[in-house]
C-alpha positions in Angstrom: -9.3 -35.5 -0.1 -11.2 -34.2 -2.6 -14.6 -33.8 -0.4 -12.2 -31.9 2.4 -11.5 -29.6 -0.5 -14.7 -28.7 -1.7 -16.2 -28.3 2.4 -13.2 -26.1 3.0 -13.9 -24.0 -0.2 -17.9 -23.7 0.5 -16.6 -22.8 4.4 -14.4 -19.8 2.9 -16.7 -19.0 0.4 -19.9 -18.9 3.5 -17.1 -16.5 5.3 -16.1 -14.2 2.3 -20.1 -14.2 1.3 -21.3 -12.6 4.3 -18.6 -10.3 5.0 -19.0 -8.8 0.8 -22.6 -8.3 1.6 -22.6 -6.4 4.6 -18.9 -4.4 3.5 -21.0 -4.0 -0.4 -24.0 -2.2 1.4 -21.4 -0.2 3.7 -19.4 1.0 1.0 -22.8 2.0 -1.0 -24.0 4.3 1.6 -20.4 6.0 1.9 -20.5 6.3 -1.7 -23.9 7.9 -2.0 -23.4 10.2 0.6 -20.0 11.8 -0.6 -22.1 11.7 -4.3 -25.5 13.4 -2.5 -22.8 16.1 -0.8 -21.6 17.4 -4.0 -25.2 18.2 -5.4 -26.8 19.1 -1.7 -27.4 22.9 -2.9 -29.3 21.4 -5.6 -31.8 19.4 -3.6 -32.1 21.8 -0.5 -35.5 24.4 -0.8 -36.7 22.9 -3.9 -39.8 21.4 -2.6 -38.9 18.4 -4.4 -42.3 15.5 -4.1 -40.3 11.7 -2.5 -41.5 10.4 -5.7 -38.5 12.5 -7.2 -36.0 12.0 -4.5 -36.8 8.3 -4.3 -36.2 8.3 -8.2 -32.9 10.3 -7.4 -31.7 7.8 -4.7 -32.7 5.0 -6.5 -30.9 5.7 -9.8 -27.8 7.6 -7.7 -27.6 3.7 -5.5 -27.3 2.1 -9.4 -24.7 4.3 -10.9 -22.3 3.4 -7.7 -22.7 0.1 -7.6 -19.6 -0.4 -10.0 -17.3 1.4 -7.5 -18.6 0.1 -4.6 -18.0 -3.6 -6.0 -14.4 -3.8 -5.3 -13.9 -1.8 -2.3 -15.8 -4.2 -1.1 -14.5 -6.8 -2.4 -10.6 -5.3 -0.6 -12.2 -5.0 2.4 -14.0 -8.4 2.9 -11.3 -10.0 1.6 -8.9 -8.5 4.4 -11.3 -8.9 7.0 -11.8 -13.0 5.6 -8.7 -14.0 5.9 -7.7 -11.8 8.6 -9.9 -13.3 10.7 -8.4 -17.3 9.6 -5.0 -15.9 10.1 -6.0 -14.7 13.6 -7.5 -17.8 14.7 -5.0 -20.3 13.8 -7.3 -21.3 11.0 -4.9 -20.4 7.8 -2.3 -22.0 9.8 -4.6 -25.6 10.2 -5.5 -25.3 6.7 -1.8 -25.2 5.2 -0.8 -27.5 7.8 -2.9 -30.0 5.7 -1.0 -29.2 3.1 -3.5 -27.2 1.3 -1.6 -24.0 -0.5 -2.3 -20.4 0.1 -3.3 -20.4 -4.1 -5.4 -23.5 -3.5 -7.5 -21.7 -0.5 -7.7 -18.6 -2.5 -9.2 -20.6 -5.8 -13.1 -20.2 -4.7 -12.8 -17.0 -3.9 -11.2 -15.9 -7.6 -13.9 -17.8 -9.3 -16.4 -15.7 -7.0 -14.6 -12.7 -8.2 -14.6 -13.1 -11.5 -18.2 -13.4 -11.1 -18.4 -10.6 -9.7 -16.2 -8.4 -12.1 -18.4 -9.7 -15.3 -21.5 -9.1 -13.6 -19.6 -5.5 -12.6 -18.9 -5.2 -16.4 -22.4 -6.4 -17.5 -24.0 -3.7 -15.2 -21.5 -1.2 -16.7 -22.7 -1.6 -19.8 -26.4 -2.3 -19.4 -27.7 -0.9 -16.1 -25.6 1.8 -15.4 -25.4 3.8 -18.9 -29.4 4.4 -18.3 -29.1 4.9 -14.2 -26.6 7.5 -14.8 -28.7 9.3 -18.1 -31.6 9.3 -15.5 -29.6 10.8 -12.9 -28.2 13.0 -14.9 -31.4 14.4 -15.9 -32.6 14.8 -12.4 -30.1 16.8 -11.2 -30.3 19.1 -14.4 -33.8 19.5 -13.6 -33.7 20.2 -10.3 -31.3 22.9 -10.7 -33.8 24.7 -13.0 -36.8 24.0 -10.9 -37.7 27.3 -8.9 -36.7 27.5 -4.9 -39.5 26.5 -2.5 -41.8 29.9 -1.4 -40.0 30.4 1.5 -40.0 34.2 2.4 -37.9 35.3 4.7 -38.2 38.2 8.0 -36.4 41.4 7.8 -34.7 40.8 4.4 -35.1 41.1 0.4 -36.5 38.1 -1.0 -36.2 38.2 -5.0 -36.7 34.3 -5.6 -39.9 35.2 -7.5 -39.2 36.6 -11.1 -39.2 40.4 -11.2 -40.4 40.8 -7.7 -38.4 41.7 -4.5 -40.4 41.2 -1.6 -39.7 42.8 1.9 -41.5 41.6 4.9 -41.3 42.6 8.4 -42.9 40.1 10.3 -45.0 36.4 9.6 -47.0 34.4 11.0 -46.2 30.8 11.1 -49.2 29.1 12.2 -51.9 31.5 9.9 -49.6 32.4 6.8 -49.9 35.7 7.2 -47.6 38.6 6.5 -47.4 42.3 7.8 -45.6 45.6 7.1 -45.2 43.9 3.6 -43.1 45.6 0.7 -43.0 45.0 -3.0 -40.7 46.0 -5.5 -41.6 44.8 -9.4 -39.7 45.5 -12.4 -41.7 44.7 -15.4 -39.8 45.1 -18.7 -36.9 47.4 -17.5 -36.6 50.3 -14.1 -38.1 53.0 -15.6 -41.4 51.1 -15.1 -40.9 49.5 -11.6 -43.8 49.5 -9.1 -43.6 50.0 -5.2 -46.2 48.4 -3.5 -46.8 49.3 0.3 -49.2 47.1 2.7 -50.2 46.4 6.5 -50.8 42.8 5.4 -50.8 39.9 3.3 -51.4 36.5 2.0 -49.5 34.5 -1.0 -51.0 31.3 -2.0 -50.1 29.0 -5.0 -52.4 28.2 -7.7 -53.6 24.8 -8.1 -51.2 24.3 -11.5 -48.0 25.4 -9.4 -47.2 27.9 -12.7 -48.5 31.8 -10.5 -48.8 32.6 -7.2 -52.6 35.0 -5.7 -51.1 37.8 -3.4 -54.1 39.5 -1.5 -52.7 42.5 -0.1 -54.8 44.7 2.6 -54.6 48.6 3.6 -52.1 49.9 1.0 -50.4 51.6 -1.6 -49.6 51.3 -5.3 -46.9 53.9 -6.3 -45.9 53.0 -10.6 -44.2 54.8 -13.3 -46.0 55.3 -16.4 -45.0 53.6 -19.3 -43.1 55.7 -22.1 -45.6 55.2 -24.6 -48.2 56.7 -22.3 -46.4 59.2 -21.8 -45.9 60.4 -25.7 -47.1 64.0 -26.1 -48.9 64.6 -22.7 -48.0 66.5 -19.9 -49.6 64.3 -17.5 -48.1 63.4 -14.1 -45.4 60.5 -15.3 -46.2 58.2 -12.3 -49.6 57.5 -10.6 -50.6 56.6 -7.1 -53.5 53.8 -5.9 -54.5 53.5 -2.1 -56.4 50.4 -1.6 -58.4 48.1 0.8 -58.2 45.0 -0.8 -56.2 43.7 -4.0 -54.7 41.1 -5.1 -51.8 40.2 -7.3 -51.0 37.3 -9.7 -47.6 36.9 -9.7 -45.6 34.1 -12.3 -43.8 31.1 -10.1 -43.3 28.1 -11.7 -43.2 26.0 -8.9 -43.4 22.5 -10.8 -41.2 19.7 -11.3 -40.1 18.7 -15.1 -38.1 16.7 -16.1 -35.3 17.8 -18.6 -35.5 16.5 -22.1 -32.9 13.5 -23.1 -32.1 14.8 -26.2 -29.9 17.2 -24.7 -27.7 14.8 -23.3 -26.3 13.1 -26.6 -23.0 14.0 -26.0 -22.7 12.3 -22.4 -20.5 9.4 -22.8 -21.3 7.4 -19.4 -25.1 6.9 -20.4 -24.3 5.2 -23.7 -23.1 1.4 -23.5 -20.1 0.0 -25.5 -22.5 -0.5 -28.6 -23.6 3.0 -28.5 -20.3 4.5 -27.8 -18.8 2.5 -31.2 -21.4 3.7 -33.4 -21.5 7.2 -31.7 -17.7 7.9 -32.2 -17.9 6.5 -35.8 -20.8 9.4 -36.4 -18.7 12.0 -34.6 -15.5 11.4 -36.6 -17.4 11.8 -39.2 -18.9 15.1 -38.2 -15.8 16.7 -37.1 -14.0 15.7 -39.8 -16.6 17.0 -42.4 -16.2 20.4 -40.1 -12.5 20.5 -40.3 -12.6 19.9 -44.1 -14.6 23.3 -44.3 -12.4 25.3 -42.2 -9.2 23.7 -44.5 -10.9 24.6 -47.5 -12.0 28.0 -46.3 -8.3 29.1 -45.1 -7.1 28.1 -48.5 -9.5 30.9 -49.7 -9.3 33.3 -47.3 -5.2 33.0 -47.0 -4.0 32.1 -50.0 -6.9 33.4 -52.2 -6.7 30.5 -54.7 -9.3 28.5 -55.9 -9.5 24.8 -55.3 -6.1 23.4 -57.7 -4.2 20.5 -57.9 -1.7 19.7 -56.1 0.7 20.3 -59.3 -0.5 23.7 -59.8 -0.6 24.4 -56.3 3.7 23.7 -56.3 3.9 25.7 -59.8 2.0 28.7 -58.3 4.6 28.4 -55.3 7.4 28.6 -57.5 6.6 31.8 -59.7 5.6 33.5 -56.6 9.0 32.5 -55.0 10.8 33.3 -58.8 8.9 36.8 -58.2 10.5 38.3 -55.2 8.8 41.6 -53.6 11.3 43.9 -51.5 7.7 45.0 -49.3 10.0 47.4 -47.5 11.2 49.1 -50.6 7.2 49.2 -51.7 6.0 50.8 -48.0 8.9 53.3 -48.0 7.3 54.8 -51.4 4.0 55.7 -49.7 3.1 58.5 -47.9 3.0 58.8 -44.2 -1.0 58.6 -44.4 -0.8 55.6 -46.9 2.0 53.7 -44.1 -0.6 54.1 -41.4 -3.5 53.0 -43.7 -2.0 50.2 -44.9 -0.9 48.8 -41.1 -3.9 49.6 -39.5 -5.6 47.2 -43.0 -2.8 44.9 -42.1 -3.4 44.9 -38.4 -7.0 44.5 -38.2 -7.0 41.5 -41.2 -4.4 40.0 -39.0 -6.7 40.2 -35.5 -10.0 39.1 -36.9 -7.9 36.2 -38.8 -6.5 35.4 -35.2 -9.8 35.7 -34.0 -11.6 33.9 -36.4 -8.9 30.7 -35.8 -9.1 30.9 -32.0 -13.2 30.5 -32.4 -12.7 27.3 -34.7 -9.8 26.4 -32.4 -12.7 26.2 -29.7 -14.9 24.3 -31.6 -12.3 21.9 -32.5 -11.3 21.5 -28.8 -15.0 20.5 -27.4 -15.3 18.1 -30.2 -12.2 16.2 -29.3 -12.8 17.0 -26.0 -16.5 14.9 -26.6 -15.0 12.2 -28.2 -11.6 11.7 -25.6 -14.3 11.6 -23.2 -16.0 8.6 -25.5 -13.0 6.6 -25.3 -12.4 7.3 -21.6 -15.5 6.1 -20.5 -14.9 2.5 -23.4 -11.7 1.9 -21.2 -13.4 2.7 -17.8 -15.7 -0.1 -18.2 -13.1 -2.6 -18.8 -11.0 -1.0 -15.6 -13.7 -1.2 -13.2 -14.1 -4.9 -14.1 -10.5 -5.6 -13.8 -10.5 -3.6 -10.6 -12.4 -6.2 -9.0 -9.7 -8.8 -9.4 -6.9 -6.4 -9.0 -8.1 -5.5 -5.4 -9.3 -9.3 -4.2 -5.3 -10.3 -4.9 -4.1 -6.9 -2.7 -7.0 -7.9 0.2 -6.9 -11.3 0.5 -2.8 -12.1 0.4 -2.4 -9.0 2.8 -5.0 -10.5 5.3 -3.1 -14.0 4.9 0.1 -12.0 6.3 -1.2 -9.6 8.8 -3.8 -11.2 10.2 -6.0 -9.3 11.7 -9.4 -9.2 11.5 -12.3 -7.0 12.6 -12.8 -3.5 10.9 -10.1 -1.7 12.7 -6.5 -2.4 10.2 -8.6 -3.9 7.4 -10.4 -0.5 7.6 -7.4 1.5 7.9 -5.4 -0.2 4.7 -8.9 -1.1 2.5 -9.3 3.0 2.6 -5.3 3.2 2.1 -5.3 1.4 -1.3 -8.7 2.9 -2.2 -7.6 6.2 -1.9 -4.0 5.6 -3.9 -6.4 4.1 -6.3 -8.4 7.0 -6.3 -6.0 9.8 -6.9 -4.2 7.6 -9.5 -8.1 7.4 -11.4 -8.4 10.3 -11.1 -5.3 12.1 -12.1 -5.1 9.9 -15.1 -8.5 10.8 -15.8 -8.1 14.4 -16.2 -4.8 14.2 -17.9 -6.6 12.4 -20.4 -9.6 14.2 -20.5 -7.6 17.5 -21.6 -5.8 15.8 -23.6 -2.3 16.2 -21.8 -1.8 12.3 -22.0 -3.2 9.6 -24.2 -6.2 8.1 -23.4 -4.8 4.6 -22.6 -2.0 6.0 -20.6 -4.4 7.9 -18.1 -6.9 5.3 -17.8 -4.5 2.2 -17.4 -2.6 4.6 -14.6 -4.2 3.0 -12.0 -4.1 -0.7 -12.5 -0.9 -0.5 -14.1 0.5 0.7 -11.0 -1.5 -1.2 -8.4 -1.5 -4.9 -10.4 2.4 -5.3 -9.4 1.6 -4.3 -6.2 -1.1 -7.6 -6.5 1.3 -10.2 -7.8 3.7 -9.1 -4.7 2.0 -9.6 -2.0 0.4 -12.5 -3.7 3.9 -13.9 -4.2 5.0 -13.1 -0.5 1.8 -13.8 1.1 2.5 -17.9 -0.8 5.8 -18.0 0.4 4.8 -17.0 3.9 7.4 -13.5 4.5 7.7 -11.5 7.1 7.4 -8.2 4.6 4.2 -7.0 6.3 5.6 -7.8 9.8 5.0 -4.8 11.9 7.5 -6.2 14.4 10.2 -6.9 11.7 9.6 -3.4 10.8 9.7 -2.1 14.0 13.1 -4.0 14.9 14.2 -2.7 10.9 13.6 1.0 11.5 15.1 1.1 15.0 18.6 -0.8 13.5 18.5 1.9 10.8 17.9 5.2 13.5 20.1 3.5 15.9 17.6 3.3 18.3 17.7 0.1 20.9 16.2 -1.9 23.6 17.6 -2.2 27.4 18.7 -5.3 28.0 16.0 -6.9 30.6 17.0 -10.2 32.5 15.3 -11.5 35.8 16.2 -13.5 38.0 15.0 -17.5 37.3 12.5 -19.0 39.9 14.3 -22.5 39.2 18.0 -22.3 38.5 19.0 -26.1 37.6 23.2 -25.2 37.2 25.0 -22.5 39.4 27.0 -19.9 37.5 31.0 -20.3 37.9 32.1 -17.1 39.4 35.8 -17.6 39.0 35.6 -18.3 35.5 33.2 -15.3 34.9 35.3 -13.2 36.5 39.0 -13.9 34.8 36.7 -13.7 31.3 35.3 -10.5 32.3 38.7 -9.2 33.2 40.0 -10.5 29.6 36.9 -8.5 28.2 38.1 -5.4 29.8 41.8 -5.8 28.9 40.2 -6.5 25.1 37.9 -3.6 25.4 41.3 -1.3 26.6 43.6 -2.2 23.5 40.5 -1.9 20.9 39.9 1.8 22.2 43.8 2.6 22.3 43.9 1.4 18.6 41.1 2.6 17.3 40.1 6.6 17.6 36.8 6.4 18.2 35.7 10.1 18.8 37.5 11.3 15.5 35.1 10.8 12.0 35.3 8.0 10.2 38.0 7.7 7.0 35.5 7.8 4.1 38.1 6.1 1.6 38.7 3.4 4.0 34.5 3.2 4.9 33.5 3.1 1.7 35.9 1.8 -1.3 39.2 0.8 1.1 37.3 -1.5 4.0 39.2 -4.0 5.7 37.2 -6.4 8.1 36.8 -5.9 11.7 35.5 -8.2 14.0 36.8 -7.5 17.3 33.8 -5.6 18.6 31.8 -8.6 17.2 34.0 -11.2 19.3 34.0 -8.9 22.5 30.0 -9.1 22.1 30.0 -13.3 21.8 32.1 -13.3 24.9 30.5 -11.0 26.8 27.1 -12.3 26.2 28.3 -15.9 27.3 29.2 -14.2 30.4 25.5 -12.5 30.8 23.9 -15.6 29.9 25.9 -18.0 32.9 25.5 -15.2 35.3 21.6 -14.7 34.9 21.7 -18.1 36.8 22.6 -16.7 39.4 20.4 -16.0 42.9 22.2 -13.0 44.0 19.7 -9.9 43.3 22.8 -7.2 43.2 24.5 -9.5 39.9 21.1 -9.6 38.3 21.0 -5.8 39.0 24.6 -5.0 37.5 24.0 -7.1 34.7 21.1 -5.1 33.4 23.9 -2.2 33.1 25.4 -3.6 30.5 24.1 -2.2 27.0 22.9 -4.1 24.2 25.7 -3.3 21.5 26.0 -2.6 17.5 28.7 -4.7 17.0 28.7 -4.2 13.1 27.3 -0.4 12.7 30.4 1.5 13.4 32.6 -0.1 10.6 30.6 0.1 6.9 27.4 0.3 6.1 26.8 -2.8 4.3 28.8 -6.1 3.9 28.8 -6.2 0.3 31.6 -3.4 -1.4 29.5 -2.7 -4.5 26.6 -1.5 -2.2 28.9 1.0 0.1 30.5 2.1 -3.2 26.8 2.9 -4.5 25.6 4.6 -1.3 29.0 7.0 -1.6 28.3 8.0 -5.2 24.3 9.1 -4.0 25.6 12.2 -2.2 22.4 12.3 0.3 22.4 8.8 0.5 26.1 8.5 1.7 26.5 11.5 4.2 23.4 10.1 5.6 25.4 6.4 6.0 28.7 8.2 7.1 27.3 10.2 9.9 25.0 7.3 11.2 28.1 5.5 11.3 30.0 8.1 13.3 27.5 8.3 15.6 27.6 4.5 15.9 31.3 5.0 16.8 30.7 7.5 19.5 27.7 5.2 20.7 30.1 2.5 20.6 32.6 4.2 22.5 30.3 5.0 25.8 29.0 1.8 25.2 33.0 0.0 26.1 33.5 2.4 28.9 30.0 1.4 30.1 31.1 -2.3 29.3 34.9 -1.6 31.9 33.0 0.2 34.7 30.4 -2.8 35.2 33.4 -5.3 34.9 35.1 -4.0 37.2 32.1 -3.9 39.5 30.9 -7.5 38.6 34.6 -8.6 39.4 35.0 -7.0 43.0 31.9 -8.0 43.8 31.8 -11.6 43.0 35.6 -11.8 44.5 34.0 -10.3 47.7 30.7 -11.7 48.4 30.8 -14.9 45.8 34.0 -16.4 45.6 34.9 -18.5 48.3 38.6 -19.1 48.7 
């Protein structure tokens, strides 16, 4: 027993393991290319070398590893044992009396696994990947656009140059009717430069670019200081053959210093982030010290006291009360406005002085919020892992399916309530609108019951995830239904008795007659007697048994026109039009909810008026069934 165990564990395990490697590297390429969208401005007319974007893929591929873990994880665990459900295999396996807990045991170990190695790569791998990545994208918004002059239109990415040209040459590199506007220090000394033609290169350093210009002319404004007691002309003019230009471009790639990014949490591992908060508290704590001490100064105008003195100074000021009014009234109307306007502008650059700490005080807790966030987030994507293998793997032991089509479909359904959970929670936190716990655990908090149930259904074997139960659930509750369907029987092994189908039918109808006389159908329902006042009514219910007897003797029959009429008769709500529910307590709870029980009450009126075409429906094909049979069928 115990060998059949382990071959059927290194069988699901063989299964799950080649499914989470090809789902893995799917999910990483979906990953990287919503990441590479976000920063495609960045990356597009740079003239960035591959050695830069292979660094930029490469270290973009490690940071989303962690997140692409245990999507894939959901989805090949869906797709595993949707595909054993789907072949009869989960079925063969419990026959054997093998639990749904005992088939799922490899696959947690394998999970676990997989959420310390998640965890370990967290806090080892991805801290640098991300500082790295980081980096390159800080440097590559820096880095200068690729030389890539346009036809027709102003091109100013080259510092203090705008550069009109009318027409290129693609395969020589030559430009013609070329125009060049440079503004040096400031517009009173820009240049105009007018040629027939042209040729920019780049120098071999990258750091200026050579313009040789042909047939043209330099129009500039003299500089000020030339200009200083002289009555010369204040611009001057150059035609010329030949000249060339060096013109600054700094068309290199560096790389952006590290030291910069001190302050970013997700490059620092748990060891850093520890000893990195400790530092910052104590920082930010010196720093709020020195704006205390200061507004005791500046407000109070007290030097640094006990806190005894500090209470008796409070009470002689309070034992000294000042009538201000009675003071401002005394001075003159000049003296009033002096005094307010003093008042008024101490107060605003008091206000403003406290809304520029309050700033600073904000982006320091701000950095370390963002320190803690990112301590919990390494724990979270670790338990993520297991949280999604019990969501995948119990909902592909109940709907079994396999393949990439409903896997797909609910792998990027929990992913995406996952998501906006994360993320919500994230922000929230960040800004400091929620704890830091709170918006991190969100997510798992909400999702990890959502694991144990389907866990706990998926072992007992429910229905829950049914789409047929649904189906047949939703229709009850809309009051939507089938058409009966019945076919007459190739092999018919006991005759129907006519006669006795016929005197039960007419019993139905007589039935059918008294419960519509007694019962007003077309006027609403009583909603005292519906919902707190019910008494039981089964009549419908025992008009249905007898009538279906009736169906079911007579679908023996051979006779095509009694197949015919009995597919008239409708299938009926036998329960529907009396109370919503059989238990009191429940109908008494729907009434209280006021939506909730004017929904109920005028489903059940409908159900009445259903029901009351449904019994005239029900006398119409007796009575047709009857003559018929008593014609054609009944033999005297």
């Amino acid at each position: 027993m115990n060998f059949r165990i382990k071959k059927l564990d290194i069988f699901i395990i063989r299964q799950f393991g080649l499914l989470f490697v090809g789902t893995f590297f799917i999910c990483q390429f979906v990953l990287m290319m919503q990441f590479l969208w976000r920063f495609i401005d960045e990356l597009i007319g740079k003239g960035l070398s591959m050695e830069v974007m292979a660094q930029f893929f490469w270290y973009m591929a490690l940071m989303l590893v962690p997140q692409a873990l245990p999507l894939a994880i959901l989805l090949s665990a869906l797709i595993t044992f949707g595909n054993l459900g789907e072949s009869s295999e989960l079925t063969a396996i419990k026959a054997a009396g093998i639990s749904l807990m005992q088939t799922f045991r490899s696959l947690i170990a394998v999970t676990v696994l997989i959420s310390l190695a998640s965890f370990y790569f967290q806090n080892n791998v991805g801290p640098e990947a991300n500082m790295k990545i980081t980096q390159l994208l800080i440097s590559m918004k820096q880095k200068s656009p690729e030389l890539e002059i346009p036809e027709g239109v102003f091109y100013d990415g080259i510092p203090n140059s705008n550069i009109y040209v009318q027409k290129k040459d693609v395969h020589s590199g030559k430009l013609y009717g070329i125009m060049i506007y440079r503004m040096t220090q400031s517009y009173e000394d820009a240049a105009i430069i007018l040629a027939d033609s042209g040729m920019m290169q780049s120098t071999a350093e990258k750091k200026h670019l050579l313009l040789t210009l042909w047939s043209g002319e330099w129009f500039e404004n003299m500089q000020t200081q030339q200009l200083a007691g002289s009555a010369a002309v204040p611009y001057r003019r150059e035609t010329f053959v030949t000249k060339q230009i060096v013109l600054d471009f700094d068309g290199d790639f560096s790389m952006t210093d590290a030291a910069s990014l001190s302050n970013n949490a997700r490059s620092k591992s748990l060891q850093q982030i520890a000893h990195d908060v400790d530092s910052l508290n104590h920082v930010y704590d010196s720093i709020g010290r020195v704006f205390y001490e200061d507004a005791r100064r500046s407000y109070y105008a007290l030097p640094l006291m006990t806190r005894h003195d500090s209470l008796a100074a409070a009470r002689r000021a309070d034992a000294r009360r000042v009538d201000f009014d009675r003071l401002l009234q005394k001075l003159t109307p000049d003296q009033k406005r002096q005094a307010l306007a003093e008042a008024l502008s101490r107060v605003q650059g008091e206000v403003n002085d406290l809304e520029f700490k309050s700033l600073l005080t904000e982006d320091n807790d701000l950095v370390i919020r963002q320190h803690h966030i990112e301590t919990i987030n390494k724990f979270t994507l670790a338990l993520q892992c297991l949280i999604f293998f019990f969501i995948g793997a119990p909902l592909g032991a109940i709907i079994r399916k396999g393949g990439l089509g409903v896997p797909v479909i609910i792998s990027v359904f929990v992913f995406i309530v996952y998501y906006i959970l994360d993320n919500s929670g994230y922000r929230m936190a960040r800004l400091g609108e929620w704890s830091v716990w709170f918006g991190k655990g969100l997510a798992p908090a909400v999702l990890t019951p959502v694991a144990v149930f389907v866990t706990y259904k998926a072992c007992g074997d429910s229905m829950v995830f049914n789409a047929d139960v649904w189906r047949r659930f939703f229709m009850r509750m809309l009051g939507l239904r089938t058409k009966r369907h019945i076919s007459g029987k190739e092999v018919i092994i006991r005759e129907p008795d006519y006669r006795h189908d016929a005197e039960e039918l007419l019993r139905i109808s007589h039935a059918v007659t008294d419960y519509s006389r007694e019962h007003s159908l077309v006027s609403p329902p009583n909603v005292v007697k519906t919902f707190f006042r019910y008494r039981p009514d089964h009549e419908i219910e025992r008009i249905g048994e007898q009538l279906e007897a009736v169906i079911d003797d007579l679908s023996n029959t051979r006779d095509k026109q009694i197949v015919h009429l009995l597919n008239a008769y409708p299938v009926m709500a036998v329960r529907a039009h009396t109370r919503p529910f059989e238990r009191r307590w429940l109908n008494v709870a729907s009434a209280v909810i006021v939506p909730l029980g004017l929904f109920f009450y005028l489903r059940m009126w409908s159900f009445r008026l259903r029901l009351l075409r449904d019994l005239r429906t029900i006398k119409l094909t007796n009575t047709s069934i009857i003559n018929y049979t008593e014609k054609h069928l009944i033999k005297d």
